[in-house]
C-alpha positions as CSV (number, residue, x, y, z in Angstrom):
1,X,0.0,0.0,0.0
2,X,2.9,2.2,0.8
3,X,4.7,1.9,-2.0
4,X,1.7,2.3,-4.7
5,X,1.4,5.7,-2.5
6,X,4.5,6.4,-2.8
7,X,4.7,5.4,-6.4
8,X,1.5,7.8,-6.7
9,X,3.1,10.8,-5.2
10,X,6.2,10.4,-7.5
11,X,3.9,10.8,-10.6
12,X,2.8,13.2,-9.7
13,X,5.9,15.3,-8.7
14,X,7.4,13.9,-11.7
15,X,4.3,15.4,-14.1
16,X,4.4,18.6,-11.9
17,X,8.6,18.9,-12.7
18,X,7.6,17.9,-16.2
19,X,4.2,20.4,-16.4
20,X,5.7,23.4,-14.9
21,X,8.5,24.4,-17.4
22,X,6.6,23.6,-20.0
23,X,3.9,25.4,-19.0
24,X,5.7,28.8,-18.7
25,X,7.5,28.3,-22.0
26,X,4.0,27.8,-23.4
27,X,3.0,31.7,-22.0
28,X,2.8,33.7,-24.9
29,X,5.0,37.1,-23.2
30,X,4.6,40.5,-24.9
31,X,6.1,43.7,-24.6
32,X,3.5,47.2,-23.7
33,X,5.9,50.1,-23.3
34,X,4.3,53.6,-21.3
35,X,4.9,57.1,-20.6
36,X,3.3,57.5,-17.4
37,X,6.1,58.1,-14.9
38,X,6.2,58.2,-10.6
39,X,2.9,57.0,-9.0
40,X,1.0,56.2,-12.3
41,X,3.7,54.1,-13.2
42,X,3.6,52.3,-10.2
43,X,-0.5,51.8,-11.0
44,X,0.0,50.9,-14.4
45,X,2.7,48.1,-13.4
46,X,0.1,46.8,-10.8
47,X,-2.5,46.4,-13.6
48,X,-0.2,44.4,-15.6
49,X,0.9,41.9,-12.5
50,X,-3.4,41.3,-12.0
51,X,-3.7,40.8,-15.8
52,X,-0.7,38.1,-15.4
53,X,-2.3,36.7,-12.5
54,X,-5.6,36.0,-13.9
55,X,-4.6,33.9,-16.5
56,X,-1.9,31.2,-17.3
57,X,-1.5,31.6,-21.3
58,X,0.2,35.3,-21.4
59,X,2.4,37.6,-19.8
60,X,2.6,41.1,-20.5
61,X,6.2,43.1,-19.9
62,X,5.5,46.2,-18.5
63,X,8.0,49.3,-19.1
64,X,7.6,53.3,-18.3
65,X,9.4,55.3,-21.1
66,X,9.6,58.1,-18.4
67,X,7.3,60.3,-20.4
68,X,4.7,60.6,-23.7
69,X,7.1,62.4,-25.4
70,X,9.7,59.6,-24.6
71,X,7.6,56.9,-25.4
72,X,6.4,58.0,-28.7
73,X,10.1,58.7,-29.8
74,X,11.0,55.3,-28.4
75,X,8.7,53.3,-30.2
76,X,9.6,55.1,-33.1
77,X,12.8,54.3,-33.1
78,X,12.4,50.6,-32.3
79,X,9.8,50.1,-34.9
80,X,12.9,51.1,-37.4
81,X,14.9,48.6,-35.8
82,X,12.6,45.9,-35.9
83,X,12.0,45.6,-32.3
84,X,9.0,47.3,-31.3
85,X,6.7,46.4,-28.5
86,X,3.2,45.2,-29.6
87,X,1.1,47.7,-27.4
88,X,2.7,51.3,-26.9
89,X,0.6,53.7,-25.0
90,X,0.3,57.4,-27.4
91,X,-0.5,60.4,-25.5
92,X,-3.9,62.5,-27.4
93,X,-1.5,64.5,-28.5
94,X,0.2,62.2,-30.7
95,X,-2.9,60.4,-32.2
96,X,-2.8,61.9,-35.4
97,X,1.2,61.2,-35.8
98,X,0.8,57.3,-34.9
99,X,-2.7,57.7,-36.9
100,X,-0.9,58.3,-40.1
101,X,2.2,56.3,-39.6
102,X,-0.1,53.0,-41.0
103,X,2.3,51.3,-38.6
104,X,-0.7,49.9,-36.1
105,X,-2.9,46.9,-36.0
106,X,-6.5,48.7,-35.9
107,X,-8.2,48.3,-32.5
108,X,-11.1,47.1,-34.2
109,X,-10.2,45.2,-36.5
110,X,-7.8,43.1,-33.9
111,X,-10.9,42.6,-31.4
112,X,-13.0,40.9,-34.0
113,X,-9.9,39.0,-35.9
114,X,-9.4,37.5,-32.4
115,X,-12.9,36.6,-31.6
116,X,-14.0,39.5,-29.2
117,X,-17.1,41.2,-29.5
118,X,-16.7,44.6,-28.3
119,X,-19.5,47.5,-27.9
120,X,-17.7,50.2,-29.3
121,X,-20.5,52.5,-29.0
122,X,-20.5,52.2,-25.1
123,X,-17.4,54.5,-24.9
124,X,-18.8,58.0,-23.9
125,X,-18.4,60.2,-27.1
126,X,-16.5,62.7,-26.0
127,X,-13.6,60.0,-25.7
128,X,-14.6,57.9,-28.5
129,X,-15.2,60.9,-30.6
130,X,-11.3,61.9,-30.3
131,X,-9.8,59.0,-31.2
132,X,-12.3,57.0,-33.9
133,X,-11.6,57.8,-37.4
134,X,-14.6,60.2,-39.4
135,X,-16.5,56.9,-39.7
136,X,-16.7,56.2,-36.2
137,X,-13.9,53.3,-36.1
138,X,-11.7,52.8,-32.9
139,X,-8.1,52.8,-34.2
140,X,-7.0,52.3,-30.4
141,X,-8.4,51.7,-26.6
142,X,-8.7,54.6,-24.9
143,X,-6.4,53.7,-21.7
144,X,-5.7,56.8,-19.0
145,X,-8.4,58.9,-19.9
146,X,-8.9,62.4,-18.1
147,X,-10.1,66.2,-18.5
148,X,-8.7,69.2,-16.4
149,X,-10.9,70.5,-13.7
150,X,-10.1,73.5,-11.1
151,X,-9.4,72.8,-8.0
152,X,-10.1,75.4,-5.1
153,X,-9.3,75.2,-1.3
154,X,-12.3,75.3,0.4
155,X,-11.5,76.8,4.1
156,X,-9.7,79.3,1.8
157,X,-12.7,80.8,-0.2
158,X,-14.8,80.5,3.3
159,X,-12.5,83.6,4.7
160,X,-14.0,85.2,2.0
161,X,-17.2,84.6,2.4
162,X,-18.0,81.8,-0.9
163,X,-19.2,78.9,-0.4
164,X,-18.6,77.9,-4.1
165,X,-16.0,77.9,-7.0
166,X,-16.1,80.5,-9.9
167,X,-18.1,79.4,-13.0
168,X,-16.6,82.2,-14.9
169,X,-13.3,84.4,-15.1
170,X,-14.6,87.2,-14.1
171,X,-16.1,85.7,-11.2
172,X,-12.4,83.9,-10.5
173,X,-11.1,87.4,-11.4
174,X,-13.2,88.8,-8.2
175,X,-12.3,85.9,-6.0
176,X,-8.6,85.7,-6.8
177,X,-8.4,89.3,-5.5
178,X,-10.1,88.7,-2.4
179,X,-8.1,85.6,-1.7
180,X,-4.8,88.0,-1.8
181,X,-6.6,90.9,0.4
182,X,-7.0,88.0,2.6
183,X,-3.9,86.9,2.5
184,X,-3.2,84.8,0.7
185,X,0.6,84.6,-1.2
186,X,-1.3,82.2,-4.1
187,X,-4.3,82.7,-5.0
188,X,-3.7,80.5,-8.3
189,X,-0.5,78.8,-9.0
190,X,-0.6,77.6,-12.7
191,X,2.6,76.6,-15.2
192,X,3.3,77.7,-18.5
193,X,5.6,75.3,-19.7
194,X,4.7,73.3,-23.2
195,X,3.7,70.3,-20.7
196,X,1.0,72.6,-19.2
197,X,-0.5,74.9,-21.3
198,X,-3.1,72.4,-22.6
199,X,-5.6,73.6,-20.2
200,X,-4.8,77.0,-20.0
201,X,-5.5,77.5,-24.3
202,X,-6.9,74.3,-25.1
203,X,-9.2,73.5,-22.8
204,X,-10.1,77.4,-22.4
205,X,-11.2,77.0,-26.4
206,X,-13.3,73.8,-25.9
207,X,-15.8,74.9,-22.7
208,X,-16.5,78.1,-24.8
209,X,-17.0,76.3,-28.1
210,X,-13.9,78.0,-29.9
211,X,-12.0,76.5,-32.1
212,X,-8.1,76.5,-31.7
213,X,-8.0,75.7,-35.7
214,X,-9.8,75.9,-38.8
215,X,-11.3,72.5,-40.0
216,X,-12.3,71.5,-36.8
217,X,-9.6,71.6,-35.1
218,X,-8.2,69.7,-38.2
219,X,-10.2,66.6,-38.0
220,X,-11.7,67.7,-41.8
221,X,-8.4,68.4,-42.7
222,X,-4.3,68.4,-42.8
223,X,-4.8,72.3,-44.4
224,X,-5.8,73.4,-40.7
225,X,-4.3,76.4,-39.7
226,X,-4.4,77.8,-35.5
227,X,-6.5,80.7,-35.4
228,X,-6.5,80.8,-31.4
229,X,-5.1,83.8,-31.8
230,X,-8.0,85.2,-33.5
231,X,-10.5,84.9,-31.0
232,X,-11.4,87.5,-28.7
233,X,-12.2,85.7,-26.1
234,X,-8.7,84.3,-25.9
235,X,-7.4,87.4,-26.3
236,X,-8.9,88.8,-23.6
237,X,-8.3,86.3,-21.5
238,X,-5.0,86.1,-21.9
239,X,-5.1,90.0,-21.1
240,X,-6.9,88.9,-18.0
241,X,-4.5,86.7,-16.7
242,X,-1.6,88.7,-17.4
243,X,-2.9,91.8,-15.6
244,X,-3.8,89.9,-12.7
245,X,0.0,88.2,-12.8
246,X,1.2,91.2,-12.7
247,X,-0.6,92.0,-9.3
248,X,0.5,89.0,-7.8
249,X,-3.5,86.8,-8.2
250,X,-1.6,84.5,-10.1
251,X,1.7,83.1,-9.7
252,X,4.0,80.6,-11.2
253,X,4.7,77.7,-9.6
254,X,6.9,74.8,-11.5
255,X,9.8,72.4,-10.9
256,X,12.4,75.6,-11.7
257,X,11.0,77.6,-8.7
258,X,11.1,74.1,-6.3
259,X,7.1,73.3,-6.4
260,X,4.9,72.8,-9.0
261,X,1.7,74.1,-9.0
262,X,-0.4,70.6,-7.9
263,X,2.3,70.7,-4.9
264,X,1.8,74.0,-4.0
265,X,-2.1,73.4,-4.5
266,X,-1.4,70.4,-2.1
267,X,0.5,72.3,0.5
268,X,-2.3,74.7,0.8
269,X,0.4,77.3,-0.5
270,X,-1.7,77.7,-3.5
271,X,-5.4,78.1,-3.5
272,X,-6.7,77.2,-6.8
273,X,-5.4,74.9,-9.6
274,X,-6.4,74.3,-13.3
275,X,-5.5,70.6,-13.6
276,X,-5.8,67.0,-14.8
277,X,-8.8,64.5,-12.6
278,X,-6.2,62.3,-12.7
279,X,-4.2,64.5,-9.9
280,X,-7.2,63.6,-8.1
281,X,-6.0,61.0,-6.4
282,X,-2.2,62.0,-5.9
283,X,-4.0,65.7,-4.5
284,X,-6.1,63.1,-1.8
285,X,-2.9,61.5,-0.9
286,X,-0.5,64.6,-0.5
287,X,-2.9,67.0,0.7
288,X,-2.0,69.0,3.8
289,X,-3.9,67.3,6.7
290,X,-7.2,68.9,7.0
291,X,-7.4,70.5,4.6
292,X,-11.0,71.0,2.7
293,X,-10.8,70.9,-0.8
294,X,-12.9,70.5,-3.9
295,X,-12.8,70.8,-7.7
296,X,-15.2,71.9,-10.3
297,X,-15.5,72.5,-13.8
298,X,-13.6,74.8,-15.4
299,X,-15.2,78.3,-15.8
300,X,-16.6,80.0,-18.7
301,X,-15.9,83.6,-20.1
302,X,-18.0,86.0,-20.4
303,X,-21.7,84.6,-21.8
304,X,-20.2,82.4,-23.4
305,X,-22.6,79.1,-23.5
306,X,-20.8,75.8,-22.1
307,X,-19.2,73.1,-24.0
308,X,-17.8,70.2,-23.2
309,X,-13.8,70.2,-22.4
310,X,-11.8,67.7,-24.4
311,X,-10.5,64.5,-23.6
312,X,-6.8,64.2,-22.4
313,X,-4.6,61.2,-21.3
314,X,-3.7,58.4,-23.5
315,X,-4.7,55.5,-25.5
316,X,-3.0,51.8,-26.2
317,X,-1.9,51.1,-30.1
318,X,-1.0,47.9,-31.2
319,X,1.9,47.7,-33.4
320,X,2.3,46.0,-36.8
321,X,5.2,42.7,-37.4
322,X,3.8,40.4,-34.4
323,X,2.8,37.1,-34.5
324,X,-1.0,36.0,-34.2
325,X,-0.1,34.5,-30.5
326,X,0.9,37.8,-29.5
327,X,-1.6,39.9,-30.9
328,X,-4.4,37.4,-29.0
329,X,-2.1,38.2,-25.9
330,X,-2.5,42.1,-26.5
331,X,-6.3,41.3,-27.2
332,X,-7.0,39.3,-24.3
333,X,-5.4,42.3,-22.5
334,X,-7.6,44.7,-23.5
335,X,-10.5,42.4,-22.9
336,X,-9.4,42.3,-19.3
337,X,-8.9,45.8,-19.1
338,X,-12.1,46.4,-20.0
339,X,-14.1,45.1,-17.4
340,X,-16.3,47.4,-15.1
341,X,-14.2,46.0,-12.0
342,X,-10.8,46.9,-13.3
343,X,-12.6,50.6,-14.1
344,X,-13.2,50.4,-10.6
345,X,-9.4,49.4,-9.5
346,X,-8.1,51.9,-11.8
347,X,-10.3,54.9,-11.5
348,X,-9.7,54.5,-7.6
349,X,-5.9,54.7,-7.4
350,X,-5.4,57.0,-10.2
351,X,-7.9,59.7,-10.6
352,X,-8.5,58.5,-14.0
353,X,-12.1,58.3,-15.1
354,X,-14.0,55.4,-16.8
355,X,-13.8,55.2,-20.4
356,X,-17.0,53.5,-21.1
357,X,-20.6,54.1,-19.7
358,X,-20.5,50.5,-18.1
359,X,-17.6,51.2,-16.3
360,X,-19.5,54.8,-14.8
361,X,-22.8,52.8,-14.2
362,X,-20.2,49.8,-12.4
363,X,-18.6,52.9,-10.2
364,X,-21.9,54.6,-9.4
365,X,-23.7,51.5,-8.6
366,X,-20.8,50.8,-6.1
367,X,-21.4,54.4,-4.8
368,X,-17.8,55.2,-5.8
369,X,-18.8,58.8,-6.2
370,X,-20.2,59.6,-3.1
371,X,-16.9,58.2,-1.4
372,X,-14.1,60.8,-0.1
373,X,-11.6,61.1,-1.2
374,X,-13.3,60.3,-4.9
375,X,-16.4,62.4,-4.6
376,X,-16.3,65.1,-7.3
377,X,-14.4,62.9,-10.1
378,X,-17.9,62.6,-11.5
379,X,-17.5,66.4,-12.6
380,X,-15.0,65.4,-15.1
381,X,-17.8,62.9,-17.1
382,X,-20.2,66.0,-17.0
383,X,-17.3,68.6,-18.2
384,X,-16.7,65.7,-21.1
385,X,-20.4,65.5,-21.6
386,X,-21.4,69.2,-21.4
387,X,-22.4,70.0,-24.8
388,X,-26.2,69.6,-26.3
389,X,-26.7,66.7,-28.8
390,X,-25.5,67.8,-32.4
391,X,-23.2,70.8,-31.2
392,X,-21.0,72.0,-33.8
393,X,-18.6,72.9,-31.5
394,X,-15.4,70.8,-32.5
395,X,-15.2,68.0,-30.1
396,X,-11.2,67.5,-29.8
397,X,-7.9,68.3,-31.8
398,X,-6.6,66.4,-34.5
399,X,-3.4,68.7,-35.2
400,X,0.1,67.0,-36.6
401,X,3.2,67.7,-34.3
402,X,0.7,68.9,-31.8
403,X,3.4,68.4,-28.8
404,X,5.6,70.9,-31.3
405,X,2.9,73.6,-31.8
406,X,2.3,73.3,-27.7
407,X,6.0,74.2,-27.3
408,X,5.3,77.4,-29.9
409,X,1.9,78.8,-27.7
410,X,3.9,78.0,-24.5
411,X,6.9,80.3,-25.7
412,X,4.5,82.9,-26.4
413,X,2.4,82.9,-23.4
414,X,6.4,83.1,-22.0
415,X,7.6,85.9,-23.4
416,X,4.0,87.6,-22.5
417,X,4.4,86.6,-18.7
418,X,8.4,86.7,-18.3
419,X,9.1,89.4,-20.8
420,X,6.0,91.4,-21.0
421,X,5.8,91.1,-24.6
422,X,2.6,92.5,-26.0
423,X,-0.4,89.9,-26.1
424,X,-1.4,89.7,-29.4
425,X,2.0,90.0,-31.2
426,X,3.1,87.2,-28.7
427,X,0.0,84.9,-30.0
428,X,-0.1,85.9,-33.4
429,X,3.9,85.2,-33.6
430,X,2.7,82.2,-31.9
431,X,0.2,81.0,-33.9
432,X,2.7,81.9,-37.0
433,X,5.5,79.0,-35.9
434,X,2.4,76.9,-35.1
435,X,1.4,76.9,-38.5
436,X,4.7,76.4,-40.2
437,X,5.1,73.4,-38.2
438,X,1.8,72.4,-39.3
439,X,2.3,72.9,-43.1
440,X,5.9,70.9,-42.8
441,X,3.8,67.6,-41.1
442,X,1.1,68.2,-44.3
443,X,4.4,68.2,-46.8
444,X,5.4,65.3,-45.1
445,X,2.1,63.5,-45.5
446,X,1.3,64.9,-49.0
447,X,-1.6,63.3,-50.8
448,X,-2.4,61.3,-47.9
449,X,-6.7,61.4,-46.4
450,X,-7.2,61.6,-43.1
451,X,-9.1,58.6,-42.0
């Protein structure tokens, strides 16, 4: 009897020494390079180590470039080589550069070749909208997903007697000031670099229903030219905030002066941001102890009518010269991804929202939203979701080189701050270097539609 035990328990080791290398030789490993840097990173690496622990047929390699900009020039480079990664996260501002390349794997077109069945229409619109093609096809999966909001210290604006945050600029105009009568060093701490302008121009243009180029913004065309500069509203508002940084309302605060403006925001040195939702959670987690904070949407100027802010973030590409077994690894990625409970995960230790409605109706059914530290992410949907059905409003920026022409509006809105260069020769010189960067990506893409 003992020795058929015996005999048992040694088939069985002996299957389990034979099983288990063969097993992991079997996993099908693939390669996702990222920009997101410090905590993200650290969230984006622990959503690859649950994707690997769910199943026993793949194994995704997770690596942070450092940065978007890094990444995109990465995986540029190693597609020449020959040794790209199969999924490479593209920041929105490089959509239309990877869009072009022809160098992906259509999101859509991989689902179904590898058997998925995915609702594409349940992504909200405002997100689907700014990376599908004109006919509505999903070239990638929107991953990190995000909109700027304004963030104001609440026991701040009680000393002067609000309860609430501005909804327009001349409101925030009024409040900034009393904030420094009461006090207060920072009333708003904001940044200028090419990093952080998006929501200072971009964003500004979108929750008015300006455009920041003709063509929409140049999703009905490579022939767009920036005409930011043209608007009086911008104009204006630029005027705005450099007469008020001139009496000390608003003040830069970046790495070069040893806090950025989210820190300082954090600290309660500063009290009101214009940021990402995903500083949501990082603002929850750094935030001076007890202090009472909230965001809101940004505000409008003048009578303008709100529209809905674009989407920001990143989405997932999957790259061309991979085998079948690795792109049913990248799809049974996004497939996991996907679900409403990794929406929850992920929207709860970034400050990232839900890219799909299912994923919202998952968090809200779960009362996610009426949770501190996550109460107010919500905002960010309705800011996404602002405008009426059938607005004409462009719904997102389809520009080539777009991190270039950021660099160009941030050196003007420099030399206006720092120098005291006159607005509109600093925008329309701006908007001038914009646009030859803008006709050199159109040369370079001669002939080609946009899809």
């Amino acid at each position: 009897m003992q020795a058929k035990l015996l005999g048992a328990v040694g088939a069985l080791l002996a299957t389990a020494f034979l099983a288990g290398p063969a097993a992991a030789a079997d996993k099908t490993k693939i390669d996702f390079w990222f920009g997101n840097s410090g905590d993200i990173a650290k969230r984006v690496q622990e959503q690859c180590d649950r994707f690997n622990q769910s199943q026993a047929d793949y194994e995704i390699v997770c690596t942070s470039q450092g940065s978007y900009d890094a990444s995109l020039q990465n995986t540029i480079a190693a597609f020449r080589a020959g040794k790209q990664p199969t999924i490479a996260q593209v920041s929105d501002a490089g959509t239309l550069d990877i869009m072009l390349s022809g160098a992906y794997y259509p999101a859509n077109k991989l689902m179904t070749d590898m058997g998925y069945t995915v609702d594409w229409k349940d992504y909200f619109s405002g997100i689907s909208g700014y990376y599908a093609t004109s006919k509505g096809e999903m070239y990638s999966f929107p991953f990190n997903s995000s909109t700027a909001l304004l963030y104001w210290n609440k026991d701040a604006f009680a000393k002067i007697g609000k309860d609430h945050a501005p909804a327009t600029w001349k409101e925030a105009g009024e409040d900034l000031k009393a904030l420094k009568d009461a006090g207060y060093a920072c009333p708003l701490g904001f940044d200028i670099s090419n990093n952080e302008v998006w929501q200072y121009i971009e964003q500004f243009e979108a929750v008015n229903g300006e455009a920041i180029a003709t063509k929409k913004n140049g999703f009905e065309g490579l022939d767009a030219e920036l005409v930011f500069n043209k608007n009086p509203l911008l104009v204006s508002y630029v005027k705005d905030l450099k007469s008020w940084y001139d009496d000390k309302l608003v003040v830069i605060k970046n790495k070069a002066v040893g806090q950025t403006f989210v820190e300082a925001f954090a600290a309660g040195d500063c009290q009101v941001i214009l940021t990402s939702v995903g500083d949501h959670g990082n603002v929850g987690r750094t935030a001076k102890q007890g202090m009472n904070w909230d965001v809101a949407m940004l505000p409008t100027y003048g009578d303008a009518t709100r529209h809905s802010s674009y989407v920001g973030g990143a989405s997932l590409w999957v790259l061309q010269g991979h085998s079948d077994a690795e792109y049913k690894a990248a799809a049974a990625f996004f497939n996991f991804i996907a679900k409403p409970e990794e929406a929850l995960t992920w929207s709860t230790v970034t400050g990232y929202i839900p890219v799909r409605n299912s994923g919202f109706e998952y968090l809200n059914k779960q009362g996610f939203y009426g949770k501190a530290p996550y109460a107010g992410r919500e905002l960010a949907i309705q800011s996404l979701t602002a405008s009426p059905a059938g607005d004409a409003a462009p719904q997102g920026i389809r520009l080539g080189g777009l991190l270039q022409v950021r660099t160009e509006i941030a050196n003007g809105l420099q030399a206006i701050f720092v120098n005291n260069a006159d607005v509109q020769a600093s925008l329309d010189s701006a908007a001038e270097r914009g646009n030859t960067l803008l006709r050199r990506f159109q040369q370079t893409y001669k002939n080609v539609q946009l899809p």
